[in-house]
Residue frames relative to the residue before (quaternion, step in Angstrom):
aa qw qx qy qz dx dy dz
X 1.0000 0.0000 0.0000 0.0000 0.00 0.00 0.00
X 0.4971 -0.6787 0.4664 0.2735 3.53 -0.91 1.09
X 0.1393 -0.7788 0.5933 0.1483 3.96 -0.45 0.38
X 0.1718 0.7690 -0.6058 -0.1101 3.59 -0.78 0.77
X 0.6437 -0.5683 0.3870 0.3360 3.61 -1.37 0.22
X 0.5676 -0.6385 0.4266 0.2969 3.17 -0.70 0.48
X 0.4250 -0.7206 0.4400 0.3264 3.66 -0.11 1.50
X 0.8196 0.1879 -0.0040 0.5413 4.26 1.23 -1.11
X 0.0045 -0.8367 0.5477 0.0039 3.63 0.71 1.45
X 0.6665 0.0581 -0.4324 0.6045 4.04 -0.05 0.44
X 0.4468 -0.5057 0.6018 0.4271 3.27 -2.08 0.47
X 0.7478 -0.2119 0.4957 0.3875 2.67 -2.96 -0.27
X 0.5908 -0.5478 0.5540 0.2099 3.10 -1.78 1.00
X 0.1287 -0.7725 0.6141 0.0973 3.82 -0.68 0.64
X 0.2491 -0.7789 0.5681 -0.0922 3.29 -0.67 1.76
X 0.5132 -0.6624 0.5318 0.1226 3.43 -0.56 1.24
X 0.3657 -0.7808 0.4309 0.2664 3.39 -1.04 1.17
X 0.6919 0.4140 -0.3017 0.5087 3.58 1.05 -0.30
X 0.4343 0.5852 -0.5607 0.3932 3.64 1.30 0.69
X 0.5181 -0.6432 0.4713 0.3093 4.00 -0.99 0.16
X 0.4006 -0.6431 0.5497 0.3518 3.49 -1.04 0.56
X 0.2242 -0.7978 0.5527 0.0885 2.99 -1.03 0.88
X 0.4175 -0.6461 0.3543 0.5317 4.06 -0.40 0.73
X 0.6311 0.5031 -0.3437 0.4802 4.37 1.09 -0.56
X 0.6520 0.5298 -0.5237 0.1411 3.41 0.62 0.54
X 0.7669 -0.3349 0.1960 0.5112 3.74 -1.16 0.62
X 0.7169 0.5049 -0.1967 0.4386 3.83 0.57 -1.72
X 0.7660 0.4220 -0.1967 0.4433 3.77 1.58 -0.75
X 0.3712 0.8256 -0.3988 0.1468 2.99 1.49 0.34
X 0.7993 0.4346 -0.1590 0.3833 3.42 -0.31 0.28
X 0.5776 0.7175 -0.1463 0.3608 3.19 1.77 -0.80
X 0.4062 -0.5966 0.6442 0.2531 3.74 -0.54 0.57
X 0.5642 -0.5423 0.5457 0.2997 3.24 -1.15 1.99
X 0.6999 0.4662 -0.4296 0.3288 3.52 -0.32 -1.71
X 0.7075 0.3899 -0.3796 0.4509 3.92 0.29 -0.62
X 0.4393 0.6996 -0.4123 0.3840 3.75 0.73 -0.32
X 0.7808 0.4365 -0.0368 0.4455 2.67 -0.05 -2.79
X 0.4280 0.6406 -0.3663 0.5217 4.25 1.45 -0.80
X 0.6491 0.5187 -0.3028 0.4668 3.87 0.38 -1.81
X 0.7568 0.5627 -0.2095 0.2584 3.42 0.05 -1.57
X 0.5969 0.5963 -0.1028 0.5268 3.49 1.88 -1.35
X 0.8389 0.1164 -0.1722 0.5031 3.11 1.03 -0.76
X 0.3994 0.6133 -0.5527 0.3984 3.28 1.02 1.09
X 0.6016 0.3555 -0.3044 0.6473 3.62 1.15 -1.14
X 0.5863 -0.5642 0.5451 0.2019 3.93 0.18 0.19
X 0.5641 0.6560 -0.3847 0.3217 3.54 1.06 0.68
X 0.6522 -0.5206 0.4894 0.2532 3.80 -0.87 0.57
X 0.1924 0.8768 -0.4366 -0.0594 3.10 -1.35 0.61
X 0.0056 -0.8949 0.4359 -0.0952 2.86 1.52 1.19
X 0.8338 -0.3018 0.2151 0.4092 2.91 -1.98 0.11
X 0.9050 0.2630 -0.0156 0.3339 3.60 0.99 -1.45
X 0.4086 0.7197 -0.4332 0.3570 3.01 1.49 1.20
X 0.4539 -0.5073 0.5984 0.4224 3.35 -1.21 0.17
X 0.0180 -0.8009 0.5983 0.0182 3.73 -0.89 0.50
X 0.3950 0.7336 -0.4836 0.2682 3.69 2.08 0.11
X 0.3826 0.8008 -0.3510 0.2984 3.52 0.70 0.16
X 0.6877 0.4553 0.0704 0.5610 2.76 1.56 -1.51
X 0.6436 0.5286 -0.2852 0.4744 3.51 1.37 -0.68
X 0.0725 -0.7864 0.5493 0.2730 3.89 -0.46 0.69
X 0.8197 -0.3456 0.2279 0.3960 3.35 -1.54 -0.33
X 0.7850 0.1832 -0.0426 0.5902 3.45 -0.44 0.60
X 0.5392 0.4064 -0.4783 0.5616 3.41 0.76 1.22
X 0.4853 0.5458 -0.5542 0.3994 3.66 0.03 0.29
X 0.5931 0.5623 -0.3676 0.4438 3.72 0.73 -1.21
X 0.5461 0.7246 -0.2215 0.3573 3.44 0.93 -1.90
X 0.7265 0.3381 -0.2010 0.5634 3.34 0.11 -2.04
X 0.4404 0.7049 -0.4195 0.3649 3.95 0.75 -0.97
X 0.8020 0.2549 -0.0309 0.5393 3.62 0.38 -1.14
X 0.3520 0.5454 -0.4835 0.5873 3.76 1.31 -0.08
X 0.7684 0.4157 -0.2122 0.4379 3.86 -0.23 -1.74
X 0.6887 0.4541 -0.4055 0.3937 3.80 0.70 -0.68
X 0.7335 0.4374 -0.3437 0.3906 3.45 0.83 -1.25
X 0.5207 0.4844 -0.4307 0.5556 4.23 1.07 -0.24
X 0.6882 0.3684 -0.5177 0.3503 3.67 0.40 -1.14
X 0.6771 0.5333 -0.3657 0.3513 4.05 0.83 -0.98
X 0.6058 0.4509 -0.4104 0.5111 3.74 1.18 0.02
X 0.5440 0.3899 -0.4937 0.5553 3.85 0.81 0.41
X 0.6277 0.4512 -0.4479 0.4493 3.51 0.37 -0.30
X 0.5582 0.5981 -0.3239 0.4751 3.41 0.49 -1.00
X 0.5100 0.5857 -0.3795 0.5029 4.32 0.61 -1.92
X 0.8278 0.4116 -0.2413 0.2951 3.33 0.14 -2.42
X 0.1689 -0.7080 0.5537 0.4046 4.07 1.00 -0.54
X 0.1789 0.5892 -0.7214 0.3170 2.93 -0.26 1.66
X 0.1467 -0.7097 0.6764 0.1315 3.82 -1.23 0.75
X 0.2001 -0.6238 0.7555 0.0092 3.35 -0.95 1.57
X 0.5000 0.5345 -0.5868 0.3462 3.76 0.34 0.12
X 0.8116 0.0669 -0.0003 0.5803 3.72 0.53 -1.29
X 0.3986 0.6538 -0.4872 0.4198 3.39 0.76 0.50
X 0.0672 -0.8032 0.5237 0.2757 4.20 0.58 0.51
X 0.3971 0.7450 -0.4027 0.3537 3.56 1.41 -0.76
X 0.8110 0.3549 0.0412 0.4633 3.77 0.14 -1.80
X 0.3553 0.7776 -0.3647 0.3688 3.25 1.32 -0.26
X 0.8015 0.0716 0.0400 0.5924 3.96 0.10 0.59
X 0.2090 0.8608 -0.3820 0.2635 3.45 1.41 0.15
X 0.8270 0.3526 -0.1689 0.4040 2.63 0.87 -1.64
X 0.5464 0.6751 -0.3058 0.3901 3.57 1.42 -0.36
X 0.6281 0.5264 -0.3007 0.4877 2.92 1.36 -1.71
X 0.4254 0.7082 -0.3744 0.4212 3.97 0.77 -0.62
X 0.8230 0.1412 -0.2493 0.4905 3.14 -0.51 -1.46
X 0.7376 0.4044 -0.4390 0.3157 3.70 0.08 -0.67
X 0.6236 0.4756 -0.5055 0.3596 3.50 0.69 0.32
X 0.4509 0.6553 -0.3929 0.4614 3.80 1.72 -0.69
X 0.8894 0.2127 -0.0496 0.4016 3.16 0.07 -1.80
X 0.7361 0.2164 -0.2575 0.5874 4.03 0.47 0.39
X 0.6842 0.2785 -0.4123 0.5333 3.93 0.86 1.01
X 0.8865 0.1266 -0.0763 0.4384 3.16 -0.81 -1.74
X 0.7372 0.1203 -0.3542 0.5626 4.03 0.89 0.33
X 0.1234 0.6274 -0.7378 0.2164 3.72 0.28 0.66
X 0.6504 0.4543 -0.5252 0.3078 4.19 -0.13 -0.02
X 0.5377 0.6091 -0.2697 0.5169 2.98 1.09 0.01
X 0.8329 0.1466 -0.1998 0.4949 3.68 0.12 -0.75
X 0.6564 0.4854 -0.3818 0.4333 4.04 0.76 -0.61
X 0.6583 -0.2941 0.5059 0.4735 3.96 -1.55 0.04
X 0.4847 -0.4270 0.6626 0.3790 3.06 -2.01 -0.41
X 0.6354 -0.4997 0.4113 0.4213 3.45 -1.35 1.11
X 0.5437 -0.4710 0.6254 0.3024 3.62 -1.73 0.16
X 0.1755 -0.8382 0.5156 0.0272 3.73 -0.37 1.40
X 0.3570 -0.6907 0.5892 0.2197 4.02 -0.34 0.91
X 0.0733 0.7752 -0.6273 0.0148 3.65 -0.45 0.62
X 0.1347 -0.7732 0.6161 -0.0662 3.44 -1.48 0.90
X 0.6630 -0.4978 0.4793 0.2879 3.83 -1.11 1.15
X 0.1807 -0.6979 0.6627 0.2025 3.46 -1.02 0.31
X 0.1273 -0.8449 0.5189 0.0258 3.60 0.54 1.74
X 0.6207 0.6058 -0.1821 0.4632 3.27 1.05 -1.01
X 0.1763 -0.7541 0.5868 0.2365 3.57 1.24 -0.64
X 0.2101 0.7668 -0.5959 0.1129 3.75 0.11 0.54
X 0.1621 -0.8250 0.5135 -0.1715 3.21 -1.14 1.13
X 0.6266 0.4507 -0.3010 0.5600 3.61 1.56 0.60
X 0.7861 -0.5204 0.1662 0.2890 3.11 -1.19 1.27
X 0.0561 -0.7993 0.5966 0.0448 3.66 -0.53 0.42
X 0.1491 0.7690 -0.6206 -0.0363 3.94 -0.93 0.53
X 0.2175 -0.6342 0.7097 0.2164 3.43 -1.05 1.27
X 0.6251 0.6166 -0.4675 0.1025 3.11 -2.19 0.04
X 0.5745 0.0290 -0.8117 -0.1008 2.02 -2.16 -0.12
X 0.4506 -0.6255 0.6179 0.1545 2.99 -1.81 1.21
X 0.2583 -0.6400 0.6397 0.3383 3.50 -1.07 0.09
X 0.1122 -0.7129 0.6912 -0.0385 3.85 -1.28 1.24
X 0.0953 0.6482 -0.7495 0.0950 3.25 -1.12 1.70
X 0.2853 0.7518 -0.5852 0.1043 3.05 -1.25 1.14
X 0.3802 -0.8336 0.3894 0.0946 3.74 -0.82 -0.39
X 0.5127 -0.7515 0.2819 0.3048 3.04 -0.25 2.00
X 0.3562 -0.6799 0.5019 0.3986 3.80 -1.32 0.67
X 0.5764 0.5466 -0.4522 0.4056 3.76 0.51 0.00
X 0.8374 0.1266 -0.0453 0.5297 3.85 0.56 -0.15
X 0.2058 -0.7238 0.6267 0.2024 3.90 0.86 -0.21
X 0.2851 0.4738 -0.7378 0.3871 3.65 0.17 1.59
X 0.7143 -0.5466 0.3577 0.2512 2.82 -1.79 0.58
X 0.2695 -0.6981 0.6493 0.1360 3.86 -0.98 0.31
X 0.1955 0.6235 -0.7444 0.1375 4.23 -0.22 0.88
X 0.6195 0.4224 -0.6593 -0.0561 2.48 -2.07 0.38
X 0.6802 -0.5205 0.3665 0.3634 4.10 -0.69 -0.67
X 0.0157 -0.8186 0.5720 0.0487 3.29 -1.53 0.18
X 0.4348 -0.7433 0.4902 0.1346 3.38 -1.29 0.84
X 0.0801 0.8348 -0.5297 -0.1272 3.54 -0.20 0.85
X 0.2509 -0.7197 0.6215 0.1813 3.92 -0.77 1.25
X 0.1554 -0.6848 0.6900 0.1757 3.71 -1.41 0.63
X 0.0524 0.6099 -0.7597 -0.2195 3.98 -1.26 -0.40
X 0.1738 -0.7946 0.5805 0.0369 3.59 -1.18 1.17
X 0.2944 -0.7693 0.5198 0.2267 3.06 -1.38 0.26
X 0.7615 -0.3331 0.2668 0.4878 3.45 -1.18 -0.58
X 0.6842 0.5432 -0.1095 0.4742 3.14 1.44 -0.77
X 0.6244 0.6630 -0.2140 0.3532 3.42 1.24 -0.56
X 0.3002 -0.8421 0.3868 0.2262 3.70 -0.35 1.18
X 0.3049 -0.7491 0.5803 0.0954 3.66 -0.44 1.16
X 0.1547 -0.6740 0.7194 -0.0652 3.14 -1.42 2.13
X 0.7299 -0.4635 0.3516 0.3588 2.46 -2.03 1.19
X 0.4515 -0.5465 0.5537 0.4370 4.51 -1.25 0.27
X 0.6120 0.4704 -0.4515 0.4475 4.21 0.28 0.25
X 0.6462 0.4466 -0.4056 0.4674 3.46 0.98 -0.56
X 0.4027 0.6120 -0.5151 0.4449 3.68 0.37 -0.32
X 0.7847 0.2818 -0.1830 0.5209 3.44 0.24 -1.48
X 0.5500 0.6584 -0.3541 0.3722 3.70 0.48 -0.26
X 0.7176 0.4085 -0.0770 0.5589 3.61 1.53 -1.60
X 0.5140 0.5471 -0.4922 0.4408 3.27 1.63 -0.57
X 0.5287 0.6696 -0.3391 0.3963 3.78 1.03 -2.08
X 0.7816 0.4111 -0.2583 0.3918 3.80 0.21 -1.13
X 0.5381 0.6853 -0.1878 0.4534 3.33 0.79 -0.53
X 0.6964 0.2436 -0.1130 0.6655 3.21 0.36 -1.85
X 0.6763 0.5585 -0.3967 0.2707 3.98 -0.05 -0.44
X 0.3080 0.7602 -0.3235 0.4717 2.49 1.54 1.70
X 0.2039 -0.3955 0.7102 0.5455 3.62 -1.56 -0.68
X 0.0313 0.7173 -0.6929 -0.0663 3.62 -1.36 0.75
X 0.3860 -0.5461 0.7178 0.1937 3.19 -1.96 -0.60
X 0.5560 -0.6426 0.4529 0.2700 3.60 -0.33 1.02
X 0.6847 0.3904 -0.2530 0.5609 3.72 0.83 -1.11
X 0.7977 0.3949 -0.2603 0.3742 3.49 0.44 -0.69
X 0.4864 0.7474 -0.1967 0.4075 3.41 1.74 -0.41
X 0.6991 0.3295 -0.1144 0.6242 3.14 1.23 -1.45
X 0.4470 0.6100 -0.4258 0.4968 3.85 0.81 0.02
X 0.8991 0.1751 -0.1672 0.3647 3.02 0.17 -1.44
X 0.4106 0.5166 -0.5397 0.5228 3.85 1.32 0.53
X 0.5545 0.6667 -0.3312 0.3719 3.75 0.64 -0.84
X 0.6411 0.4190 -0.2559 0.5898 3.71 0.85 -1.68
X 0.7874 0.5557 -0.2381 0.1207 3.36 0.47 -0.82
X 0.5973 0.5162 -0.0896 0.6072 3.06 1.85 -1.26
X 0.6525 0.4252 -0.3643 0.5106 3.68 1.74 -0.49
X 0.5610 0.5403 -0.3482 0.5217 3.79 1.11 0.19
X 0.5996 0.5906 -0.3099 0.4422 3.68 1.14 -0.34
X 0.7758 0.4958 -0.0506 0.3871 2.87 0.95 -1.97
X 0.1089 0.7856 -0.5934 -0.1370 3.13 0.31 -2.10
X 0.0246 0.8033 -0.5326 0.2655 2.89 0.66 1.70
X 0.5114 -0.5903 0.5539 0.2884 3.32 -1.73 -0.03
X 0.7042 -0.2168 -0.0185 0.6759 3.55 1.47 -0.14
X 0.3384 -0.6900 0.6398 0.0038 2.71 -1.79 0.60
X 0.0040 0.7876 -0.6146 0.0438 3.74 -0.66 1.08
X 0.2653 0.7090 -0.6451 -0.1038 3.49 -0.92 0.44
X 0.0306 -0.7732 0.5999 0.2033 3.30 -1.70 0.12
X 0.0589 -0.8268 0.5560 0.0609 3.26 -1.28 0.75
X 0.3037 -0.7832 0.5420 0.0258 3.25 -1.31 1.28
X 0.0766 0.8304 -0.5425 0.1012 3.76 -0.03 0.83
X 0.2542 -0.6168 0.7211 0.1868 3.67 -2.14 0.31
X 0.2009 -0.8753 0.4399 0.0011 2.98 -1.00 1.11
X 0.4531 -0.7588 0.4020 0.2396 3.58 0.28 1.52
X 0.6694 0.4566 -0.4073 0.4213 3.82 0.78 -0.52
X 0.4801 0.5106 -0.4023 0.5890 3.96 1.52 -0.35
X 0.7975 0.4916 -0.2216 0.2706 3.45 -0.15 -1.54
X 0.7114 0.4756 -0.1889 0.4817 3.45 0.50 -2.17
X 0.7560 0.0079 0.1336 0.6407 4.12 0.79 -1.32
X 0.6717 0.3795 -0.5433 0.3311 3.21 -2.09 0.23
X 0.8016 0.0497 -0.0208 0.5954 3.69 -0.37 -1.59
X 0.3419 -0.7255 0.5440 0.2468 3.44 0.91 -1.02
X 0.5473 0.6447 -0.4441 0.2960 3.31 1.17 0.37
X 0.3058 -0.8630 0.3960 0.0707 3.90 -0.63 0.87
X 0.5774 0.6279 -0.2865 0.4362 2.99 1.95 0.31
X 0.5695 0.7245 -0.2295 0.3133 3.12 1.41 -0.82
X 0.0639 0.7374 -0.6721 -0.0206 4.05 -0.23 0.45
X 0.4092 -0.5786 0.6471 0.2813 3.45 -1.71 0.82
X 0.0134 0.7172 -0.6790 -0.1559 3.80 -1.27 0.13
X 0.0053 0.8163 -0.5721 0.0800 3.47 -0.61 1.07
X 0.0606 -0.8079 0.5814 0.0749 3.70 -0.86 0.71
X 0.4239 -0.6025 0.6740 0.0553 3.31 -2.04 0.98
X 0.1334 0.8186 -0.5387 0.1482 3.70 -0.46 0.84
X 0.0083 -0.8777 0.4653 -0.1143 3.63 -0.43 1.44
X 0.8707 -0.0141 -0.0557 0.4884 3.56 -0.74 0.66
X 0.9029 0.1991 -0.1401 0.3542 3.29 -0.35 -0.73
X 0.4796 0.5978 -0.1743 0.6182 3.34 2.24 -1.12
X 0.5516 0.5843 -0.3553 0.4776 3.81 0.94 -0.74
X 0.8583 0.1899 0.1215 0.4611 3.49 -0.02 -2.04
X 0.7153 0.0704 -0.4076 0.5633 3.98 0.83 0.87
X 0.4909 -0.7506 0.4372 0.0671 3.35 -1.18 1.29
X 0.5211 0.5811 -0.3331 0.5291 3.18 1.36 -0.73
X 0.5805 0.6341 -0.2704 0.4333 3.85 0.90 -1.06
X 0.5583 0.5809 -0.2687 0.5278 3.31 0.73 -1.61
X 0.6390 0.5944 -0.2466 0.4212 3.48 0.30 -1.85
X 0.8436 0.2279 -0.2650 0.4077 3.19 -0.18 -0.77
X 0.6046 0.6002 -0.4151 0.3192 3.56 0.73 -0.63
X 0.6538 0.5851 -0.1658 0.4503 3.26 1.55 -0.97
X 0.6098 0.6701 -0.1250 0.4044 2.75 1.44 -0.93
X 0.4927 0.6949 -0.0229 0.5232 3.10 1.92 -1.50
X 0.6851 0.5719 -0.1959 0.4065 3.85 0.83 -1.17
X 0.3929 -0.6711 0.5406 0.3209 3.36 -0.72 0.67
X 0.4127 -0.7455 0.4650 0.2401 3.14 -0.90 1.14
């Protein structure tokens, strides 16, 4: 009788559906995290636009990974641009210096948690206007990744009920947020939804004044120009006098 070897002497590994894909498993070999960490988003049905948080999705010891995913694509636009980073000492590491400045600075809202928030009782029951700010806001439009600077004011009225954060976190949730690609309108929304889920305030005002490198740097080229856009909730909505003062309150 002829004997032949078995063409597959141990079986296929059998991976549990409620186990995670990992970027080191056998089936993921070869694959670009970013398409992975993509799978995962649209298994749980989740979004992943420019301005989500998507760290949810990121496991341990994959940031670094995607880190070097983002460098080798960022060094094939350089490459598109004929630019030699070989003898170029300028561009040299360009592409490195890139991704780590995308993915652990100016869009770190995106991959990290929300900050750890100090919360505190309203023992005191306070119940009179408060406004933190100006905030400093650095971020970066999603239609051009130019920069977004400028500031913002964020007005609370509390109640008896209403959980009091530390005044650095304000700026801390603003930082996450903007540490985005954003949209000015959509920017202050979503700090707005956010700080009203913290708080549970009786109102909520923010404003935010910004320059916008995609106006300034190209297109019109104009460097004066600043967007001012405003967020206004409950109480700020439905007693004018309130409004009034908050506005009133702003450095002019």
């Amino acid at each position: 009788m002829n004997m032949h070897p078995l063409r597959n002497p141990r079986p296929a590994p059998v991976v549990a559906l409620c186990q995670p894909v990992h970027a080191t498993d056998g089936v993921d070999a070869g694959r670009p995290l970013s398409s992975i960490i993509r799978e995962r988003m649209r298994l749980a049905d989740k979004r992943f636009h420019a301005n989500d948080n998507i760290s949810g999705f990121i496991q341990a010891g994959e940031l670094e990974q995607l880190l070097e995913e983002v460098e080798a694509k960022m060094q094939d636009v350089l490459d598109s641009l004929v630019i030699d980073t070989e003898h170029d000492h300028n561009t040299r590491g360009t592409a490195r210096r890139v991704a780590k400045m995308y993915l652990n600075e100016v869009f770190k809202g995106r991959y990290l948690p929300q900050p750890a928030i100090t919360e505190f009782p309203n023992a005191e029951r306070l119940n009179e206007l408060m406004i933190v700010g100006p905030i400093a806001v650095r971020s970066a439009c999603s239609h051009h990744f130019c920069p977004v600077i400028g500031k913002l004011w964020i007005g609370v009225l509390p109640n008896q009920n209403t959980t009091v954060i530390g005044l650095s976190k304000y700026a801390r949730l603003a930082e996450w947020v903007m540490g985005r690609p954003q949209i000015q309108e959509e920017a202050v929304v979503q700090l707005a939804d956010l700080i009203q889920s913290k708080t549970l305030p009786d109102g909520l005002a923010i404003v935010m004044e910004a320059s916008h490198f995609c106006m300034g740097w190209r297109g019109v080229k104009d460097m004066n120009s600043k967007m001012v856009n405003s967020v206004m909730r409950g109480a700020f909505l439905t007693e004018m006098t309130l409004r009034r003062e908050f506005l009133a309150l702003l450095p002019k």
